[in-house]
MARBA-3410 file (N, C-alpha, C, O; in Angstrom, 1 decimal):
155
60.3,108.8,76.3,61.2,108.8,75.1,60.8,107.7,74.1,61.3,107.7,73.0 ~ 60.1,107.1,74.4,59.9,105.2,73.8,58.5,105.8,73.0,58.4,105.5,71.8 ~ 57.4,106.6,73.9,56.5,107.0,73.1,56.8,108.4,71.7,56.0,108.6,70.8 ~ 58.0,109.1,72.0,58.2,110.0,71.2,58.9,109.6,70.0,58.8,110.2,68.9 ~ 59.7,108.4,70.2,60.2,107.6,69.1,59.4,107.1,68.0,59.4,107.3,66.8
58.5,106.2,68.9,57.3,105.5,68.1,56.1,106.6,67.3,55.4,106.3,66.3 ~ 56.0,107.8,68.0,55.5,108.5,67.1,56.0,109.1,66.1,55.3,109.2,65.1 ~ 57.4,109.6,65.8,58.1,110.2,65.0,58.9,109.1,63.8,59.1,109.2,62.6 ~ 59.3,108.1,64.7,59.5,107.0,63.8,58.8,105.2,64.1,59.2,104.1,64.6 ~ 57.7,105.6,63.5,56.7,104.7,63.8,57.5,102.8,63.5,57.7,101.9,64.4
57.9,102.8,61.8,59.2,101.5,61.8,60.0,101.5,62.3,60.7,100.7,61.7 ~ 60.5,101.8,63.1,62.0,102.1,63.8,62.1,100.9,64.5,61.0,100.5,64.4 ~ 62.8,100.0,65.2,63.5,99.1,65.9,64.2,99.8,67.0,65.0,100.8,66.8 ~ 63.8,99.2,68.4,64.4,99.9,69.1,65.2,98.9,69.5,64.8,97.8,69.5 ~ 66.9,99.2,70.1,67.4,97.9,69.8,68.5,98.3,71.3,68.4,99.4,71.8
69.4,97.5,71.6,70.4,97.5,72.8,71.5,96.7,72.5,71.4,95.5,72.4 ~ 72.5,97.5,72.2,73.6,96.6,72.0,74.2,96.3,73.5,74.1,96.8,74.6 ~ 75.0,95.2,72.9,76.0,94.8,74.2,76.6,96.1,74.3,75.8,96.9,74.8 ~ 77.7,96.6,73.9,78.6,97.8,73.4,78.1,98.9,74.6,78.8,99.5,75.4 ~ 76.5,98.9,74.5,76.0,99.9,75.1,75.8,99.8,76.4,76.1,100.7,77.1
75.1,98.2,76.9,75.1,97.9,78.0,76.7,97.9,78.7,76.8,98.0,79.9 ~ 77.6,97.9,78.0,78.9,98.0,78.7,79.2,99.0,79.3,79.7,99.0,80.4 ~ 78.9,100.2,78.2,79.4,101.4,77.9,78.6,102.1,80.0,79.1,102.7,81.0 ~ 77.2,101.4,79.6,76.5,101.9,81.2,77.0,101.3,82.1,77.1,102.0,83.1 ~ 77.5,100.4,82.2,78.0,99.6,83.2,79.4,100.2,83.7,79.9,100.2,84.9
80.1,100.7,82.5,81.5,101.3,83.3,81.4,102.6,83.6,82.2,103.0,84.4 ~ 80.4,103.4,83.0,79.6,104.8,83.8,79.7,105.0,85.2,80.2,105.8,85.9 ~ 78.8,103.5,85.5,78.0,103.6,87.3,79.6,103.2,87.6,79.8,104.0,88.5 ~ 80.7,102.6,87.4,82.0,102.4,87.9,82.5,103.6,87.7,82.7,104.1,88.8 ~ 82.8,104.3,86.8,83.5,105.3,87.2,82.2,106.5,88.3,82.7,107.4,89.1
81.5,106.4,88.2,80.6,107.5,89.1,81.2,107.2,90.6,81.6,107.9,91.4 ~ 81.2,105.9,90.5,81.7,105.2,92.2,83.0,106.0,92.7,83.1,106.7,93.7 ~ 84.1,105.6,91.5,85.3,106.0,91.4,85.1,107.8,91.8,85.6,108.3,92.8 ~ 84.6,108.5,90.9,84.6,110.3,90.9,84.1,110.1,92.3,85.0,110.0,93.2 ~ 82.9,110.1,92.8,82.8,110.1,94.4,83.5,109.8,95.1,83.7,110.9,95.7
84.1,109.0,95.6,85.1,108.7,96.4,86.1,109.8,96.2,86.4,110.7,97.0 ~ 86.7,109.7,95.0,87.5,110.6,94.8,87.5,112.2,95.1,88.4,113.1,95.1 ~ 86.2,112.3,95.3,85.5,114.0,95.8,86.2,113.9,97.3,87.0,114.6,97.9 ~ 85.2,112.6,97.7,85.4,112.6,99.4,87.1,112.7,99.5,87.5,113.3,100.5 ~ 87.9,112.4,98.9,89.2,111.9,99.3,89.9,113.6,99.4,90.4,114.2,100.4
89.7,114.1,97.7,89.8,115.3,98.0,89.1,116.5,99.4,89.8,117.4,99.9 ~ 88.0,116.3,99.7,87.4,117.0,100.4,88.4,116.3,102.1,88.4,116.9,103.2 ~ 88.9,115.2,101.8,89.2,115.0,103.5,90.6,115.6,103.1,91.1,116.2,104.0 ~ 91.3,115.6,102.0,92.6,116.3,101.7,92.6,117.9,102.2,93.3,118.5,103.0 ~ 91.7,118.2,101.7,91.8,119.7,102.2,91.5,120.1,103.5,92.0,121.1,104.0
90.7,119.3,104.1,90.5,119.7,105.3,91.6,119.0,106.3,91.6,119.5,107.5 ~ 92.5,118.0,105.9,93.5,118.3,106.7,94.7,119.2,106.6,95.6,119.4,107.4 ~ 94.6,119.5,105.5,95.4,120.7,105.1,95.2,121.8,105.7,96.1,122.6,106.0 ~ 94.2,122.0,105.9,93.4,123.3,106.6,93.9,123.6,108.0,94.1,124.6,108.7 ~ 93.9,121.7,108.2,93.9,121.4,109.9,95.3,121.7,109.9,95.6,122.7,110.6
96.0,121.1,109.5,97.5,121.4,109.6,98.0,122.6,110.0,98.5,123.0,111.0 ~ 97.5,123.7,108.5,98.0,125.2,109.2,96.9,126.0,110.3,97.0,127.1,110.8 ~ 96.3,125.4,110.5,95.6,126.0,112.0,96.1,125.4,113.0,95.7,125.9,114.0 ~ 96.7,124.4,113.2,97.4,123.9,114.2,98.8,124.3,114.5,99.3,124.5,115.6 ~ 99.5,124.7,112.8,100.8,125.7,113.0,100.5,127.0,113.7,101.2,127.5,114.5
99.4,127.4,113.2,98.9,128.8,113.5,99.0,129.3,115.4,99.7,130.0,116.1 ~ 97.8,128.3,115.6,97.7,127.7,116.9,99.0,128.3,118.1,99.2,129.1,119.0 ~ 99.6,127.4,117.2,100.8,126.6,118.4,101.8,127.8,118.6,102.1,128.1,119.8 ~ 102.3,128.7,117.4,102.7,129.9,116.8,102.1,130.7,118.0,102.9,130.9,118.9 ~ 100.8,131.0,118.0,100.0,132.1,118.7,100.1,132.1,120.2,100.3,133.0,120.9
100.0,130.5,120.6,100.1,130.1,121.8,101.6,130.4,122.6,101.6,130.6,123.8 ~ 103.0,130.2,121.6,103.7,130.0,122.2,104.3,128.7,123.1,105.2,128.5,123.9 ~ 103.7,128.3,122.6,104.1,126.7,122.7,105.2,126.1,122.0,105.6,126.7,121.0 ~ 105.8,124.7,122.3,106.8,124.8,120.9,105.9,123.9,119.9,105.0,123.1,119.9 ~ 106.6,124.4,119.1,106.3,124.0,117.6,106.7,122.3,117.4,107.9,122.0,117.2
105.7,121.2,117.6,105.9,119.8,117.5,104.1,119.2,117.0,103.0,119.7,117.0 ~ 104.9,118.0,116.5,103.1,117.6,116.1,103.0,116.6,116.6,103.8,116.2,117.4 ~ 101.6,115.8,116.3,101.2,115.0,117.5,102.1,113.7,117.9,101.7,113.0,118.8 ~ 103.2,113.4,117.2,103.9,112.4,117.6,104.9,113.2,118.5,105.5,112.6,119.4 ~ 105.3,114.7,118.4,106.1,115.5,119.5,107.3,115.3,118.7,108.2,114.9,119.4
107.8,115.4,117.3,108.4,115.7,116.6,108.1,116.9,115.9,107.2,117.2,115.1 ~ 109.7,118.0,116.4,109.7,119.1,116.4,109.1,119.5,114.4,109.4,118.7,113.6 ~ 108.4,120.7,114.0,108.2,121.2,113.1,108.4,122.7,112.9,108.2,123.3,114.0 ~ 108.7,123.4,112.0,109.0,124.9,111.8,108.1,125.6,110.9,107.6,125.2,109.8 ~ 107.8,126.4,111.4,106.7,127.6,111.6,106.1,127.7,110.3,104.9,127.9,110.3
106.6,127.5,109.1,107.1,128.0,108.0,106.6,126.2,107.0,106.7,125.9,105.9 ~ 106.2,125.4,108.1,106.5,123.8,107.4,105.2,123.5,106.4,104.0,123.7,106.6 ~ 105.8,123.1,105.1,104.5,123.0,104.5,103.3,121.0,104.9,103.4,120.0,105.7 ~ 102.7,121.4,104.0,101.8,120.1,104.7,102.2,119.6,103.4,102.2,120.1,102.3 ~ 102.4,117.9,104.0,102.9,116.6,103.3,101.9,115.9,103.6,101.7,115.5,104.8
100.8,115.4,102.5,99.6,114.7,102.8,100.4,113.0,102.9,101.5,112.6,102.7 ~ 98.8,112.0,103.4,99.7,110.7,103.7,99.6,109.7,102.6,98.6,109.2,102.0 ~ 100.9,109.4,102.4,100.8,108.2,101.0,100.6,107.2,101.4,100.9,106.7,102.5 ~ 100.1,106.5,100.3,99.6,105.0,100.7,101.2,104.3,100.4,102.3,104.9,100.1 ~ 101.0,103.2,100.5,101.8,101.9,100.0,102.7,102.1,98.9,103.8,102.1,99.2
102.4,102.3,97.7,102.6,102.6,96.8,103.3,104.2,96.5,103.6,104.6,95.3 ~ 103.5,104.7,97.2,103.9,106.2,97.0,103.2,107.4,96.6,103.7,108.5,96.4 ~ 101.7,107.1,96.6,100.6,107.8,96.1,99.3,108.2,97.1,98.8,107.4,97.9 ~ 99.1,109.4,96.8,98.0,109.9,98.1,96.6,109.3,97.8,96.6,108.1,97.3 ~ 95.8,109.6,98.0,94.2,108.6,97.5,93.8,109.7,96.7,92.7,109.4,96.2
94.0,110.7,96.4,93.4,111.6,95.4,94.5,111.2,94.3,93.9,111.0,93.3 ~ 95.7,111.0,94.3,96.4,110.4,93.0,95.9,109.0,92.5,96.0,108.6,91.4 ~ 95.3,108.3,93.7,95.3,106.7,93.7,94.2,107.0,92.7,94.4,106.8,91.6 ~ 92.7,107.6,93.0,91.5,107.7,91.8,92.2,107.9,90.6,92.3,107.1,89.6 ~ 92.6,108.9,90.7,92.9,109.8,89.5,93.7,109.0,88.2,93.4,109.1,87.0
95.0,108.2,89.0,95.4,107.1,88.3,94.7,105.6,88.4,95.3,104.5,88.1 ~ 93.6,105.6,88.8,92.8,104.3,88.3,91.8,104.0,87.5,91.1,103.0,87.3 ~ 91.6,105.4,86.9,90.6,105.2,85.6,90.6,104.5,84.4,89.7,104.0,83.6 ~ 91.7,104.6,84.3,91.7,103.5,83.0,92.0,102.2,83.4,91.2,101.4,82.9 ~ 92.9,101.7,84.1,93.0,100.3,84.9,91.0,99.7,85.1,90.7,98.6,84.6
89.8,100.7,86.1,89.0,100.2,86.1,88.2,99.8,84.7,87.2,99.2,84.7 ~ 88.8,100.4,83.4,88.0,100.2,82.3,88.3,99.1,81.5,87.4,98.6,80.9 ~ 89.5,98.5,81.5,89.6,97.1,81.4,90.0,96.1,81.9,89.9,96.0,83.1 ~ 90.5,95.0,81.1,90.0,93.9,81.9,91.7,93.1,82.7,92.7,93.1,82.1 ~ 91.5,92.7,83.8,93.0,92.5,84.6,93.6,91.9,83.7,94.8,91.9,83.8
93.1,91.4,82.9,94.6,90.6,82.0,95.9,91.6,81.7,97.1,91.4,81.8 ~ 94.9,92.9,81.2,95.6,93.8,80.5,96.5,94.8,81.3,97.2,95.6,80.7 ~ 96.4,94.7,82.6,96.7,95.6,83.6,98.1,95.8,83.8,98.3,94.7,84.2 ~ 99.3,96.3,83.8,100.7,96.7,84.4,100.6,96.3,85.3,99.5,96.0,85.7 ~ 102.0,96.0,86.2,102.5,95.7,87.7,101.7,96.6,88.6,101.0,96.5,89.6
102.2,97.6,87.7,102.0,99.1,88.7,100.7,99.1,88.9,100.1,99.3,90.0 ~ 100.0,98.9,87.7,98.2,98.4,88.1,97.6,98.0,89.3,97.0,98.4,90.2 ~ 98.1,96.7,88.6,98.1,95.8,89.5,98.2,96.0,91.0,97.4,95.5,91.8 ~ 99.0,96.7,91.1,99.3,97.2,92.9,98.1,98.4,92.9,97.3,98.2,93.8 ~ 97.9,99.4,92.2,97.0,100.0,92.6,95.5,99.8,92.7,94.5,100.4,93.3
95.8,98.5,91.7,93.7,98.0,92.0,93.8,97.3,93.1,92.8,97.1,93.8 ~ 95.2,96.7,93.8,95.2,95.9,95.2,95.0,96.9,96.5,94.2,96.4,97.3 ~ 95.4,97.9,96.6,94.9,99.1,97.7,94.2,99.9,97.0,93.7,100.7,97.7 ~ 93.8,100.0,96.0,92.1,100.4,95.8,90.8,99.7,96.4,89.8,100.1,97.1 ~ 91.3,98.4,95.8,89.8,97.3,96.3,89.9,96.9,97.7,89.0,96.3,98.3
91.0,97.1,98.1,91.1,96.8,99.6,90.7,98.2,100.7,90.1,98.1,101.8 ~ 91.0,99.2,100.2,89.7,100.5,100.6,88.8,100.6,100.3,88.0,101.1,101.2 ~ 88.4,100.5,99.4,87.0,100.5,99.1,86.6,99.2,98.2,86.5,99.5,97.0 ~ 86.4,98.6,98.3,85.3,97.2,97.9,83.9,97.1,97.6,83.3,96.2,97.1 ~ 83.7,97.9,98.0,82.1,98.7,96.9,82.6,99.0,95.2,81.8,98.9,94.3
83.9,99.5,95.1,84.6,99.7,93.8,85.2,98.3,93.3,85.4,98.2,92.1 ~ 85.5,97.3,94.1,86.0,95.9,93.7,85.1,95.3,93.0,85.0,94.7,91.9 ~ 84.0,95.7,94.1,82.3,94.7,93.5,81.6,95.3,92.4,80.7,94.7,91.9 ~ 81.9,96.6,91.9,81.2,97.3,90.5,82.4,96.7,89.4,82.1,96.3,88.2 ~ 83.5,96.6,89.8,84.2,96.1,88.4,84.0,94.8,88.7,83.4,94.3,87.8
84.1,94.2,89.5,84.2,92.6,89.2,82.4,92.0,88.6,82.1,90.8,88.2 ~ 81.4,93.0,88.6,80.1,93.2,88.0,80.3,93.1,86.8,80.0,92.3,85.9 ~ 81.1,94.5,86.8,81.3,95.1,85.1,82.3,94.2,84.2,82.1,94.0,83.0 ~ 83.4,93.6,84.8,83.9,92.3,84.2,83.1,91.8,84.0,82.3,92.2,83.0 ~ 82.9,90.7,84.9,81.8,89.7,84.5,80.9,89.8,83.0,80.8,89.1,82.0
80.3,90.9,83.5,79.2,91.7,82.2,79.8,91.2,80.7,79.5,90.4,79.8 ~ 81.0,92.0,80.9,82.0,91.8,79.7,82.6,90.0,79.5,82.8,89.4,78.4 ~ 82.8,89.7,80.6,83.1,88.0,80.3,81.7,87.2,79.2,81.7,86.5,78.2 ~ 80.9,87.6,79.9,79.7,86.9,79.3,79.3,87.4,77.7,78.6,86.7,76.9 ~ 79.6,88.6,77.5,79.5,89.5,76.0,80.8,88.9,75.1,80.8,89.2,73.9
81.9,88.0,75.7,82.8,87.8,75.1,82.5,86.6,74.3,82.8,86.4,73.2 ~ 81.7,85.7,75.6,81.8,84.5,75.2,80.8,84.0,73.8,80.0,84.8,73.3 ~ 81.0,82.7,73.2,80.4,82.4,71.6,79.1,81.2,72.7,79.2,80.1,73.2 ~ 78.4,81.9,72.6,77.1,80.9,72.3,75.6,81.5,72.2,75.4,82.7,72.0 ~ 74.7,80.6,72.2,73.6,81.1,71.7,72.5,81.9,72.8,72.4,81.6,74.0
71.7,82.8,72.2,71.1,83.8,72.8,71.0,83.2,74.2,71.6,83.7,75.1 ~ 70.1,82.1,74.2,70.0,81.5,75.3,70.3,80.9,76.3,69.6,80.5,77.2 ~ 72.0,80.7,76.1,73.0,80.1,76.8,73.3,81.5,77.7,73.3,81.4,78.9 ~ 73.5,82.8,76.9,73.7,84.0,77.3,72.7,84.7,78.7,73.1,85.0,79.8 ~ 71.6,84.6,78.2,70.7,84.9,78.9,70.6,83.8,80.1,69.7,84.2,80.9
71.0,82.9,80.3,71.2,82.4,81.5,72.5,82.6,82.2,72.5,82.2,83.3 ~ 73.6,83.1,81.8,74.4,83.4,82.1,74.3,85.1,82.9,74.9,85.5,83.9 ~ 73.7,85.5,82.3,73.4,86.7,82.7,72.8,87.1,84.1,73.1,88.0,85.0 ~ 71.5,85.8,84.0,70.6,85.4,84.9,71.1,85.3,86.3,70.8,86.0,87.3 ~ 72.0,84.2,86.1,73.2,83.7,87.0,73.6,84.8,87.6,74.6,84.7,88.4
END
């Protein structure tokens, strides 16, 4: 790309804003965030799956109708996935954490707040890309000179 530039626009400056480095940095955060959130979905369905084949099962067998704690259920029972803390399944928990991971905690709601706390406490691979991608942004905020920057960065 760097050689197709330089041929076609030989003066050109090629240049990198902060803006942009940010812009990549909260990408690879949300990429973290959509995977997980696949896996979460994908373990959702397959206990769903599991559920009515175990109604199915039990139905077929003639057995009574109870689940693994031996609390009776009816034939007909739909599946209630499990909520966290908060009242929210982990496929809601991603889904409502996208914008919370795009800025910065100051700015965050209660309700945020609670959800980046059993967010980062499940997955902490997701704690450690924002608290990166902060950081990033702490250092882009601050007033000093190139060079003060660039060790900061370093750091």
């Amino acid at each position: 790309m760097r050689q197709i530039v330089s041929a076609c626009f030989p003066k050109a400056m090629i240049t990198l804003d902060r803006f942009h480095h940010q812009q990549f940095c909260l990408e690879a955060l949300q990429e973290i965030r959509i995977g997980h959130r696949r896996e979460a979905m994908t373990e959702a369905a397959n206990a769903r799956d599991g559920f009515g084949a175990m109604i199915k099962d039990l139905a077929e067998s003639g057995k009574p109708l109870v689940d693994a704690e031996g609390n009776p259920i009816r034939s007909d029972a739909a599946y209630h996935p499990k909520r966290l803390r908060n009242n929210e399944t982990k496929a809601e928990l991603f889904i409502r954490s996208r914008y919370l991971l795009m800025v910065s905690l100051e700015k965050w709601t209660a309700s945020q707040r609670e959800r980046a706390e059993i967010l980062f406490e499940l997955y902490p691979d997701i704690e450690k890309a924002y608290s990166l991608t902060h950081s990033l942004r702490m250092i882009f905020a601050q007033k000093c000179d190139k060079e003060a920057g660039r060790r900061s960065i370093k750091k």
